[in-house]
C-alpha positions as a Markdown table, in Angstrom:
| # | Residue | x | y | z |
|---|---|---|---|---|
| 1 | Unk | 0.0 | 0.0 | 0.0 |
| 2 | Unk | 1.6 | 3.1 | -1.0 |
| 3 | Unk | 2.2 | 5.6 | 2.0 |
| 4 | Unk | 0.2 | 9.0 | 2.1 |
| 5 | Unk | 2.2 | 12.3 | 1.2 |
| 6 | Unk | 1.6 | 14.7 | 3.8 |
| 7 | Unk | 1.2 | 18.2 | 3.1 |
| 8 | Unk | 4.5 | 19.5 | 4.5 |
| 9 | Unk | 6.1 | 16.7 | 2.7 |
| 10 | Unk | 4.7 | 17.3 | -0.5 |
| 11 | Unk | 5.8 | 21.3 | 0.4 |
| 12 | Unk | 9.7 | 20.1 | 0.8 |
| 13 | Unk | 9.8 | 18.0 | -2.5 |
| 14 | Unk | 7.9 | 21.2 | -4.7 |
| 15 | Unk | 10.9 | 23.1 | -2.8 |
| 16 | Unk | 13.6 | 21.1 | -3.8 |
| 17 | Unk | 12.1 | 21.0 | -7.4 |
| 18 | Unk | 11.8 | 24.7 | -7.9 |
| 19 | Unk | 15.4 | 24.8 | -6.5 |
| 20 | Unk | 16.9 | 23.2 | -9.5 |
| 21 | Unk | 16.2 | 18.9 | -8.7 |
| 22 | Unk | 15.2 | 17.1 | -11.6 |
| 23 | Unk | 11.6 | 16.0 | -11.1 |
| 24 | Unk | 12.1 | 12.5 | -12.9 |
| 25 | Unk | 14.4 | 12.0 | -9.6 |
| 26 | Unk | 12.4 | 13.2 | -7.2 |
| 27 | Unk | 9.3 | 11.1 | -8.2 |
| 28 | Unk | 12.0 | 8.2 | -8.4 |
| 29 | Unk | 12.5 | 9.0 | -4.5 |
| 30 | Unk | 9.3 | 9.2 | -3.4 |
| 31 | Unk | 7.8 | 7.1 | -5.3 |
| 32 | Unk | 5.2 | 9.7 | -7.0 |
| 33 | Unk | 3.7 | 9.4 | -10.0 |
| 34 | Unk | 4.4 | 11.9 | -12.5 |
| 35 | Unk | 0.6 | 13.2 | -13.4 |
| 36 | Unk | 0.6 | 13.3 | -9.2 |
| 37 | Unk | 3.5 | 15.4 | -9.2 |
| 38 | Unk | 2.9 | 17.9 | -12.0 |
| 39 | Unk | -0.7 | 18.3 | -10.8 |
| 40 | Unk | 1.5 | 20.0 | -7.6 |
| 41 | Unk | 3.1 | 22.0 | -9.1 |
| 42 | Unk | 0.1 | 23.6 | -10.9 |
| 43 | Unk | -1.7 | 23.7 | -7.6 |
| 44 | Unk | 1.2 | 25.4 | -5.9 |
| 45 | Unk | 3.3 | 26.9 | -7.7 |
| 46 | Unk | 6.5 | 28.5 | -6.8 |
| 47 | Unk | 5.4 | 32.1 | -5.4 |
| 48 | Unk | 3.3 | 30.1 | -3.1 |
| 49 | Unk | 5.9 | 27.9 | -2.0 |
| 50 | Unk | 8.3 | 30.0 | -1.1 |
| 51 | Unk | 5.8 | 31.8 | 0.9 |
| 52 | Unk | 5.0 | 28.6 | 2.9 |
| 53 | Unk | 6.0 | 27.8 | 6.1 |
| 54 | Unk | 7.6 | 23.9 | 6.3 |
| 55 | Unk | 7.6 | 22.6 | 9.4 |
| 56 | Unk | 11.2 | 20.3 | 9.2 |
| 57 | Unk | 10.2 | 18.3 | 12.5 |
| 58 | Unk | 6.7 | 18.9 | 14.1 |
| 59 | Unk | 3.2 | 16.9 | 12.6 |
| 60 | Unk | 1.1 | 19.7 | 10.5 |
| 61 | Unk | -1.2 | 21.4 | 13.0 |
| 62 | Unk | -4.7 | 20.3 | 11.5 |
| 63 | Unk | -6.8 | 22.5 | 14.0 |
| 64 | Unk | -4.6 | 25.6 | 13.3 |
| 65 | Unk | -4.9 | 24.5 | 9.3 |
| 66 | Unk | -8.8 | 24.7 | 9.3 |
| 67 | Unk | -9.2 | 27.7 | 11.6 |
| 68 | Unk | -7.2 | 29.6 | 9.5 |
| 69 | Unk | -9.0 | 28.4 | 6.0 |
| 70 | Unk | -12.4 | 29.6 | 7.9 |
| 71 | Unk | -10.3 | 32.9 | 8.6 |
| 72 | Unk | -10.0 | 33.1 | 4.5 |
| 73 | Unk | -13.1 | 31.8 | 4.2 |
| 74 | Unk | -14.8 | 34.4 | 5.9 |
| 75 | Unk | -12.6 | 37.2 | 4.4 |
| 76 | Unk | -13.3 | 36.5 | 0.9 |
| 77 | Unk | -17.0 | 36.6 | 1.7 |
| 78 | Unk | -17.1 | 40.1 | 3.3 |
| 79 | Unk | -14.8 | 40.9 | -0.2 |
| 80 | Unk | -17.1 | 40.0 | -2.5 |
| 81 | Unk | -20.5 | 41.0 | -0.7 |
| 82 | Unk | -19.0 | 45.0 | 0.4 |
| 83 | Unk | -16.5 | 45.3 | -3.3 |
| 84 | Unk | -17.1 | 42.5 | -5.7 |
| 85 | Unk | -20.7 | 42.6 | -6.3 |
| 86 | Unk | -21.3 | 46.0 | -6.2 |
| 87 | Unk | -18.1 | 46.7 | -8.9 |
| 88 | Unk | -19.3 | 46.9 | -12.4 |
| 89 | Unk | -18.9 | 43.5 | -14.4 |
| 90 | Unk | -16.8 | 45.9 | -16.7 |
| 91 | Unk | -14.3 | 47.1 | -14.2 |
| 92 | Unk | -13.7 | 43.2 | -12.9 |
| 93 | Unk | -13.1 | 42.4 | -16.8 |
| 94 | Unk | -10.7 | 44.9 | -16.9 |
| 95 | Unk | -8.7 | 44.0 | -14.1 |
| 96 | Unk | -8.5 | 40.2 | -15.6 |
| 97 | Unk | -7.1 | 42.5 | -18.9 |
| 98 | Unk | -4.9 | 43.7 | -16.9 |
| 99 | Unk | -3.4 | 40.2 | -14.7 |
| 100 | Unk | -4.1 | 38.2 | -17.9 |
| 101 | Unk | -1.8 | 35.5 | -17.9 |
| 102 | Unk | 0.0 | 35.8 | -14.2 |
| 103 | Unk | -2.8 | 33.9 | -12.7 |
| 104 | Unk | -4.9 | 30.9 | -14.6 |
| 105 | Unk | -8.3 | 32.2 | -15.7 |
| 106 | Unk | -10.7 | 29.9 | -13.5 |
| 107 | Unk | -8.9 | 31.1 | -10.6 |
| 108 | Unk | -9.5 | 35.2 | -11.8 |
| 109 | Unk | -12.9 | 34.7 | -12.6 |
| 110 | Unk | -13.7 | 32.6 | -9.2 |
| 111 | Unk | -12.3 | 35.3 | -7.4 |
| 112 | Unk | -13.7 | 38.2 | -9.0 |
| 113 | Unk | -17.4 | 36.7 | -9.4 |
| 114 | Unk | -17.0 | 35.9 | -13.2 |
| 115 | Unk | -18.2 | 32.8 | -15.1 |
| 116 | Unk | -15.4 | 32.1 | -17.5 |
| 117 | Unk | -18.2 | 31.6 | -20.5 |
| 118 | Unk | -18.8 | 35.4 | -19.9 |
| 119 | Unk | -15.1 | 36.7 | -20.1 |
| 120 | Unk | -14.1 | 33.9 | -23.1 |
| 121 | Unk | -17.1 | 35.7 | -25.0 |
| 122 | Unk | -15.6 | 39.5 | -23.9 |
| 123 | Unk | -12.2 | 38.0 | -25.0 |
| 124 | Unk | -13.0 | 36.9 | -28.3 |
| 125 | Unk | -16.5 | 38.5 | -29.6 |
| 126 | Unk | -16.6 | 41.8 | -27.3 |
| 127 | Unk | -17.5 | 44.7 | -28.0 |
| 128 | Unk | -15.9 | 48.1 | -29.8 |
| 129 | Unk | -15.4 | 49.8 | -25.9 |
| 130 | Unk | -13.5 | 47.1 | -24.6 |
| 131 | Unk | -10.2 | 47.6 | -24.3 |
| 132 | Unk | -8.6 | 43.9 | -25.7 |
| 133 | Unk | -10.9 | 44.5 | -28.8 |
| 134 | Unk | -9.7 | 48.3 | -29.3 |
| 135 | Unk | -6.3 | 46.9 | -29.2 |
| 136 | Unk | -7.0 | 43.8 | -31.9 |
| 137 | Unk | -8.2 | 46.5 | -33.8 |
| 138 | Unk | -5.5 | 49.1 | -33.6 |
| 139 | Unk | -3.5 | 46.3 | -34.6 |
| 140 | Unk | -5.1 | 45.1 | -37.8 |
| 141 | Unk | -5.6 | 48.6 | -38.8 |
| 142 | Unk | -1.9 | 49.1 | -39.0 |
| 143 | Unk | -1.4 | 45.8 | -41.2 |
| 144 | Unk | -4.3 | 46.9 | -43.4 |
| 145 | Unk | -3.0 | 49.6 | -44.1 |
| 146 | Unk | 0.1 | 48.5 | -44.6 |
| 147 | Unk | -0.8 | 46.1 | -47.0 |
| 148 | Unk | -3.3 | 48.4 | -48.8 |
| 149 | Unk | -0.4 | 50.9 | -49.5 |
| 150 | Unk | 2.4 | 48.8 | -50.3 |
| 151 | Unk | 0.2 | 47.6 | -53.2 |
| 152 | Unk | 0.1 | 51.4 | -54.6 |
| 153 | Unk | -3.4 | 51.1 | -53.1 |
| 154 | Unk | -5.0 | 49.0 | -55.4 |
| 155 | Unk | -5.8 | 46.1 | -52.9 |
| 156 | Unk | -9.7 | 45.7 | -51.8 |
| 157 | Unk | -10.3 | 43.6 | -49.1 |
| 158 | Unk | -10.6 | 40.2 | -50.2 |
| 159 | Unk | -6.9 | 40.1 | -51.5 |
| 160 | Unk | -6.0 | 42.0 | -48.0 |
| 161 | Unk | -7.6 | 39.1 | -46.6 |
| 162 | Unk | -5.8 | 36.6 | -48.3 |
| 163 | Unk | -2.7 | 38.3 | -47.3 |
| 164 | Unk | -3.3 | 38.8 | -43.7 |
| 165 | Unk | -4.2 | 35.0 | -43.8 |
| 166 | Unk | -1.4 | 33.9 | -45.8 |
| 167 | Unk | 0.8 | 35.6 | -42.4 |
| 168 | Unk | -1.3 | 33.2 | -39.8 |
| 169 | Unk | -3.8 | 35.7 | -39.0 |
| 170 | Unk | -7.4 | 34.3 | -39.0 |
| 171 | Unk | -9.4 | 37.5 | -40.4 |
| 172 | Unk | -12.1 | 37.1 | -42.2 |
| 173 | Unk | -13.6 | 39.4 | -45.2 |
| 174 | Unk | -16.0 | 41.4 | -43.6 |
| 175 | Unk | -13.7 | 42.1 | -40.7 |
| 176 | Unk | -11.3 | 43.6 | -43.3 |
| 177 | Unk | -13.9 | 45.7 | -45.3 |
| 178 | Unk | -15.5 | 47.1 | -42.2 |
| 179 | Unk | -11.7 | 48.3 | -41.3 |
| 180 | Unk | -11.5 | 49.6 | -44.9 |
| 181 | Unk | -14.6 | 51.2 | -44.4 |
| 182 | Unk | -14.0 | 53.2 | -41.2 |
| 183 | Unk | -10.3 | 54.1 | -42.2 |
| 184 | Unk | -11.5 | 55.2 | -45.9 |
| 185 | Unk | -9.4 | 52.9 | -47.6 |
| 186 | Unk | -10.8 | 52.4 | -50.7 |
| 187 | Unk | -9.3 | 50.3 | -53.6 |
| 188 | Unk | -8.7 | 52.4 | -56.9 |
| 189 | Unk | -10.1 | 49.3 | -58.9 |
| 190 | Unk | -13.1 | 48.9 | -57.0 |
| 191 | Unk | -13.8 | 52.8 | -56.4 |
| 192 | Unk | -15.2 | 53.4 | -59.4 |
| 193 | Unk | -17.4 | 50.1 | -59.8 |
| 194 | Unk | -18.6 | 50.5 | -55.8 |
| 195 | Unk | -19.6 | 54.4 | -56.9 |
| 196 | Unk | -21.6 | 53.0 | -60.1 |
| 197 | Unk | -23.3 | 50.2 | -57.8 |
| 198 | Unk | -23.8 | 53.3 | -54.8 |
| 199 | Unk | -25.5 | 55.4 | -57.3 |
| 200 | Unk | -27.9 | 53.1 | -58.6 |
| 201 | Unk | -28.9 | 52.0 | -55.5 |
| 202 | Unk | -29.4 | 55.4 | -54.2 |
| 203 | Unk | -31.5 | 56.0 | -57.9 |
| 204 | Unk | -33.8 | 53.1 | -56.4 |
| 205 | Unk | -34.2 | 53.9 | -53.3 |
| 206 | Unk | -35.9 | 57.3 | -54.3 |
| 207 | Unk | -37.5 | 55.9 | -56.9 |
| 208 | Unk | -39.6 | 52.7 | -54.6 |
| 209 | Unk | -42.5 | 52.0 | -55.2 |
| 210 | Unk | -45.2 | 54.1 | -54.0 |
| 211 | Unk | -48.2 | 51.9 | -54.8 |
| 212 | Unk | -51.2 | 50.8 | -55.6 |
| 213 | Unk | -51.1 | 53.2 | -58.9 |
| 214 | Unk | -54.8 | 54.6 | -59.3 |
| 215 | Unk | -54.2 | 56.5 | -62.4 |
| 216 | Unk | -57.2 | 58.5 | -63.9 |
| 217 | Unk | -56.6 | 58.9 | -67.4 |
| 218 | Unk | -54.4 | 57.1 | -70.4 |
| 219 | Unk | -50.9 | 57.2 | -70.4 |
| 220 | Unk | -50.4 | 58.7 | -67.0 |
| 221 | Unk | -48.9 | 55.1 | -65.9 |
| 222 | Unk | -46.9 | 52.4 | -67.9 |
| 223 | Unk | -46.0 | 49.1 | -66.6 |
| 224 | Unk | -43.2 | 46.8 | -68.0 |
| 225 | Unk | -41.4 | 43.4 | -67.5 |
| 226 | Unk | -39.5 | 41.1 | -69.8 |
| 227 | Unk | -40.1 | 37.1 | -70.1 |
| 228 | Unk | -38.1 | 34.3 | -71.5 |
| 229 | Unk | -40.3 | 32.2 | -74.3 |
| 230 | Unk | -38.8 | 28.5 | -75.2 |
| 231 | Unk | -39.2 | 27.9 | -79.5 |
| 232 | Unk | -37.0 | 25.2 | -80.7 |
| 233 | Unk | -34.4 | 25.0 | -78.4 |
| 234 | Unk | -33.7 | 28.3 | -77.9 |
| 235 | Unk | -34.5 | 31.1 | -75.4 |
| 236 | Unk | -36.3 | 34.2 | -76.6 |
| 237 | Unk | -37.2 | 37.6 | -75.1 |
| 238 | Unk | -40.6 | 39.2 | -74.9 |
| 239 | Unk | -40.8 | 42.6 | -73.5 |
| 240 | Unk | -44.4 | 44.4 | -73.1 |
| 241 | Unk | -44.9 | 48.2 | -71.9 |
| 242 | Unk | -48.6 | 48.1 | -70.8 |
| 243 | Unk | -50.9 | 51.4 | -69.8 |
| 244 | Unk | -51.8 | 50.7 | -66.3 |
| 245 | Unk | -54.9 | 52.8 | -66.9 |
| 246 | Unk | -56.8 | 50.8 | -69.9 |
| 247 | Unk | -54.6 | 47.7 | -69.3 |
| 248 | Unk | -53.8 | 48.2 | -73.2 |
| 249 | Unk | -50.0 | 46.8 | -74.7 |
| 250 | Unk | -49.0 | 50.1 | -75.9 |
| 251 | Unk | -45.7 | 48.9 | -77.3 |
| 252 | Unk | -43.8 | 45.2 | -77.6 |
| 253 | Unk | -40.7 | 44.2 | -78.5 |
| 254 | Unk | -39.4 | 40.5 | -79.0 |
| 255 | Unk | -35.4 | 39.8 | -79.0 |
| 256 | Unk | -32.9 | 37.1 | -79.1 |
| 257 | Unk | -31.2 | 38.4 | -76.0 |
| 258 | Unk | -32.8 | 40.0 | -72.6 |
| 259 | Unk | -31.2 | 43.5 | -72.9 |
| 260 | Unk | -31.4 | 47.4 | -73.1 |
| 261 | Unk | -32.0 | 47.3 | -76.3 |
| 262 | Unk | -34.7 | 45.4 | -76.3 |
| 263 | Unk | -37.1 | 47.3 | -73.4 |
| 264 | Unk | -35.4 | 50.5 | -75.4 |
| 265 | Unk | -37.3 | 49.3 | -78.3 |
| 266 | Unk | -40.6 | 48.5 | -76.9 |
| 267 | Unk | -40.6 | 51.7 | -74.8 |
| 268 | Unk | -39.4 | 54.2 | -78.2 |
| 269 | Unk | -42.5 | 52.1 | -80.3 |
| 270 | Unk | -44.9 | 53.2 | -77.4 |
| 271 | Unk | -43.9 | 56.9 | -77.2 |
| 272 | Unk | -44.1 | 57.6 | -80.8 |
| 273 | Unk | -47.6 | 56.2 | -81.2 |
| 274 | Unk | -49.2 | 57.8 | -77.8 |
| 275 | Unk | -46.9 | 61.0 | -77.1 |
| 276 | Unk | -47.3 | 60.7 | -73.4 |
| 277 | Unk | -46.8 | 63.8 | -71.1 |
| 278 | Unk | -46.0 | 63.8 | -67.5 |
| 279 | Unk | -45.6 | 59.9 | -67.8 |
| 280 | Unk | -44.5 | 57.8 | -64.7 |
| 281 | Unk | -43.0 | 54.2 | -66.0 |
| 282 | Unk | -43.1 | 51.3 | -63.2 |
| 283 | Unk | -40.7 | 48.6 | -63.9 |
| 284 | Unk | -39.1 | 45.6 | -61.6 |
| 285 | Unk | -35.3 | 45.7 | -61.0 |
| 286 | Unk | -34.1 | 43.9 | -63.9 |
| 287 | Unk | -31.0 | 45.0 | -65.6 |
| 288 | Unk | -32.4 | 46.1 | -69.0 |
| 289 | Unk | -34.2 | 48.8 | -66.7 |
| 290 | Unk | -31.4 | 50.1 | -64.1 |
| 291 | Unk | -29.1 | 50.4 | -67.0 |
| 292 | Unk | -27.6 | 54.3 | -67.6 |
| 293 | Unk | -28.5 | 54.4 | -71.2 |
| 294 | Unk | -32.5 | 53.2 | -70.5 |
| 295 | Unk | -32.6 | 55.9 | -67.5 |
| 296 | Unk | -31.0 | 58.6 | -69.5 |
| 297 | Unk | -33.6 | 58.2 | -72.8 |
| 298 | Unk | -36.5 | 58.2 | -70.0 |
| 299 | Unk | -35.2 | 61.5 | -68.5 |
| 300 | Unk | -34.6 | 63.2 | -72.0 |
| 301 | Unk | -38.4 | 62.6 | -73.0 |
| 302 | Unk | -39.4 | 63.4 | -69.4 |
| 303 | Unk | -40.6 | 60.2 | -68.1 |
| 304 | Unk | -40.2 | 59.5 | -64.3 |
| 305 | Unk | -39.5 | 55.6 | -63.5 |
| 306 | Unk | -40.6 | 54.2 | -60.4 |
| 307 | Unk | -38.8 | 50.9 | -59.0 |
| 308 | Unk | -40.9 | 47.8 | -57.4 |
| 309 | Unk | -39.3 | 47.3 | -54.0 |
| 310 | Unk | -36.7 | 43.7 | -53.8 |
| 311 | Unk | -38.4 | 40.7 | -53.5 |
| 312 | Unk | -41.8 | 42.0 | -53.8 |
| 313 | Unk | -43.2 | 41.0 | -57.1 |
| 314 | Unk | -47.0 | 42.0 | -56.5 |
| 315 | Unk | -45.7 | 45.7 | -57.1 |
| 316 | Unk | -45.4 | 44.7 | -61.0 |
| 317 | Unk | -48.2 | 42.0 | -60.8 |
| 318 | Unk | -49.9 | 43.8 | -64.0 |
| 319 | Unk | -47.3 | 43.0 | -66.5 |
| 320 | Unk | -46.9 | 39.8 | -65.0 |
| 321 | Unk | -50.5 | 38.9 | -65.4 |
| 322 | Unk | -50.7 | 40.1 | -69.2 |
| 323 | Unk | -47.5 | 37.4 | -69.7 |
| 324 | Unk | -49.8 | 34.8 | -67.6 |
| 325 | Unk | -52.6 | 34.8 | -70.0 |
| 326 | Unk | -50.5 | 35.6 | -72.7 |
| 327 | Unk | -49.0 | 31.8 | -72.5 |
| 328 | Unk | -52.0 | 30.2 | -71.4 |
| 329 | Unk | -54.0 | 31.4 | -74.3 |
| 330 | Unk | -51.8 | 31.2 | -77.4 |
| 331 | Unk | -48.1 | 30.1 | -76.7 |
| 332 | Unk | -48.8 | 26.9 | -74.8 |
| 333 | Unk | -52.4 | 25.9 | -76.3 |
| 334 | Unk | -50.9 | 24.6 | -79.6 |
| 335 | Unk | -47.7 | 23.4 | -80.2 |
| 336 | Unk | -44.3 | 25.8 | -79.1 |
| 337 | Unk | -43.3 | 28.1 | -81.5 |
| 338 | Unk | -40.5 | 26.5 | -83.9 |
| 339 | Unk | -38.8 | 29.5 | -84.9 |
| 340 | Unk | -38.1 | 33.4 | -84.1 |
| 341 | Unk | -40.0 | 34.7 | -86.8 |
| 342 | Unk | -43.0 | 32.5 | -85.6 |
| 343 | Unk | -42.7 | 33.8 | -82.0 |
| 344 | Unk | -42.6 | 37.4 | -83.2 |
| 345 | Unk | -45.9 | 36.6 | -85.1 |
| 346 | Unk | -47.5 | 34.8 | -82.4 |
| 347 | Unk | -47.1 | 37.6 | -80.1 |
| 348 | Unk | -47.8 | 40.4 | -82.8 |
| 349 | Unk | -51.6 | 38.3 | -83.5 |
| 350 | Unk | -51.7 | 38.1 | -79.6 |
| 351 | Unk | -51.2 | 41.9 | -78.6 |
| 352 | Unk | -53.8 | 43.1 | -81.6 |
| 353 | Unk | -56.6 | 40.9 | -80.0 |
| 354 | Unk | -55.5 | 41.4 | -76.7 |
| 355 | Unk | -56.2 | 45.0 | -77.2 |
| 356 | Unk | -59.0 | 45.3 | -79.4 |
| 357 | Unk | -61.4 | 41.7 | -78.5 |
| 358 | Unk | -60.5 | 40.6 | -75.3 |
| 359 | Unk | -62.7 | 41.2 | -72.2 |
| 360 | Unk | -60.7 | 42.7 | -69.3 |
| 361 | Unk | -62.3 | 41.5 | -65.7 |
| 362 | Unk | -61.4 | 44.8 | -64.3 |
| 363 | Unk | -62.6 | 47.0 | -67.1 |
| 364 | Unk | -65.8 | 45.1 | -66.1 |
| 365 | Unk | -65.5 | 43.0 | -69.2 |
| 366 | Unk | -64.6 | 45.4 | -72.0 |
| 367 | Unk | -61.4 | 45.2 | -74.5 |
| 368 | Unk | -58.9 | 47.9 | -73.3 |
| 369 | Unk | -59.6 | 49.5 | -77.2 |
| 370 | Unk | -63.4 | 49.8 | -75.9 |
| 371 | Unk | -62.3 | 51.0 | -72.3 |
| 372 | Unk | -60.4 | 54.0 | -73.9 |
| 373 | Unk | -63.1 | 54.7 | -76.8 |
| 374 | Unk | -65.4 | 55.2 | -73.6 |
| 375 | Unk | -63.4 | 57.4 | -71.8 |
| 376 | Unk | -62.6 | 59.6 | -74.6 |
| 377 | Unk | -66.3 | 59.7 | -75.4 |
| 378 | Unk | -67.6 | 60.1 | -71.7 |
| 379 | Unk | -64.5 | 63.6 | -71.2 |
| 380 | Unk | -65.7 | 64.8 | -74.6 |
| 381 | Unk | -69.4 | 65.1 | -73.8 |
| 382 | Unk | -68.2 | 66.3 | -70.6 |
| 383 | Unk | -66.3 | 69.5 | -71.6 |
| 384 | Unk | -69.6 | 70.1 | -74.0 |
């Protein structure tokens, strides 16, 4: 049976060890295991065993030992009930900041009234006012920049990123760009693509959606989207400007490719054959209808364009419901169309009946042609 190492005992052999003996000969000698003995020598380390007081000849004092750990005991209570408690959580933090790494961390969180989960998440996700994250920062700030001017400042973040990385520091992308962001460090090749994307979003954003439309006469309002048609293998492009008024197709375009072009057709066809005036054009995001050269021909002939908001597709759910019954009664009822030509045909027979013979539910069952005859009719006999 192996003999129990008393505590003064075990006080001498730490002793010798921190004085320079080897510990593979002192567990040898005292027959100690090794986990046994390095498990010591974190419990006690060496500024605690030189305060110690070995008793070289007298049996450990066991009354004395437990009068005086109620003596701690009762110190460390009136401690943390009169300072601890009543210090802010962010003043204990800080002094751990400040001791980090002369004391282990359970033992500095015990003692100041910290759970360990609460300063790991201050240490590595805290906040901008804390001082371990202000310095991280400072830090990083200094390589950014760094890096962003030794490339002549051409760098954006990602490749900053990949540099930082590349050194063993684990930053991710957005880190970087926020740093960019708050420092102004802006890349010369992405300045002027960032500005383009900047001003078209800020061209959107003024231009939402404000609706449900109610317009009170023709041409006042213009809908318009773009759909992809299947005819022998190949994708085509229908794009349809429709008078949200009368619901009438005032202009159409059909193309081999979804682009300006194409809704800059459509849209020129409709304003030469109605002339509108003080016309507001509602359109979905597409790219056919943020482009520069589309925006620019709507300002010269004084049209306003108003955006649907992202991901809302009810705010263009007129031109998507003229496409709807646009394939379920011609394009899909007989067989596809096998050529271009015989798409553009299909759709130009479509639009003239669509106009001029169709019943509109919410024209209470008259074509658009009809809706507008009525109108005109009904304002002329009123001015009379």
């Amino acid at each position: 049976m192996k003999k129990k190492i008393n505590l003064n005992t075990k006080y001498q052999i730490l002793q010798l060890y921190y004085n320079g003996a080897s510990a593979k000969a002192l567990c040898d000698d005292y027959h100690i295991a090794r986990s046994t003995f390095y498990k010591w020598t974190k419990d006690y380390p060496e500024t605690s065993i030189k305060r110690a007081r070995i008793n070289t000849g007298n049996p450990v004092n066991i009354t004395r030992l437990l009068s005086h750990l109620k003596k701690v005991e009762t110190e460390l209570d009136f401690l943390h009930r009169t300072v601890t408690e009543k210090m802010p959580r962010k003043e204990r933090i800080k002094i751990i900041d400040e001791e980090y790494g002369k004391e282990s961390i359970h033992l500095q969180c015990e003692a100041l009234g910290i759970s360990r989960t609460t300063y790991v998440n201050h240490k590595y996700r805290g906040k901008k006012d804390d001082i371990w994250y202000m310095k991280r920062e400072a830090k990083y700030t200094e390589m950014i920049r760094s890096a962003y001017e030794t490339s002549g400042r051409v760098y954006g973040a990602k490749k900053i990123t990949a540099i930082l990385r590349s050194k063993g520091f684990p930053v991710s992308n957005r880190y970087v760009r926020g740093i960019m962001a708050k420092t102004g460090l802006i890349s010369k090749n992405e300045s002027v693509f960032k500005n383009h994307l900047l001003a078209e979003r800020i061209m959107r954003r003024s231009a939402q959606s404000r609706q449900p439309y109610q317009p009170t006469r023709p041409n006042e309002v213009w809908v318009s989207d773009v759909t992809s048609i299947l005819a022998h293998e190949n994708y085509y492009y229908v794009c349809v400007f429709v008078d949200l008024f009368s619901r009438k197709v005032v202009g159409h375009s059909v193309g081999k490719n979804c682009s300006t072009q194409l809704a800059k057709r459509a849209f020129i066809n409709a304003y030469n054959d109605r002339h509108p005036k003080k016309l507001i054009l509602h359109t979905d995001n597409g790219a056919c209808y943020t482009s520069y050269s589309f925006n620019l021909m709507l300002a010269r002939l004084g049209a306003k364009h108003s955006f649907s908001r992202p991901g809302i597709p009810h705010d263009n759910a007129v031109a998507e419901a003229f496409f709807s019954a646009m394939k379920r009664e011609t394009l899909f009822v007989y067989d596809y169309p096998r050529s271009f030509r015989e798409l553009k045909d299909r759709v130009g027979v479509y639009v003239k009946w669509y106009n001029s013979e169709r019943l509109h539910e919410h024209l209470h069952y008259v074509s658009p042609d009809t809706f507008e005859a009525e109108f005109a009719k009904k304002r002329k006999n009123h001015k009379k």
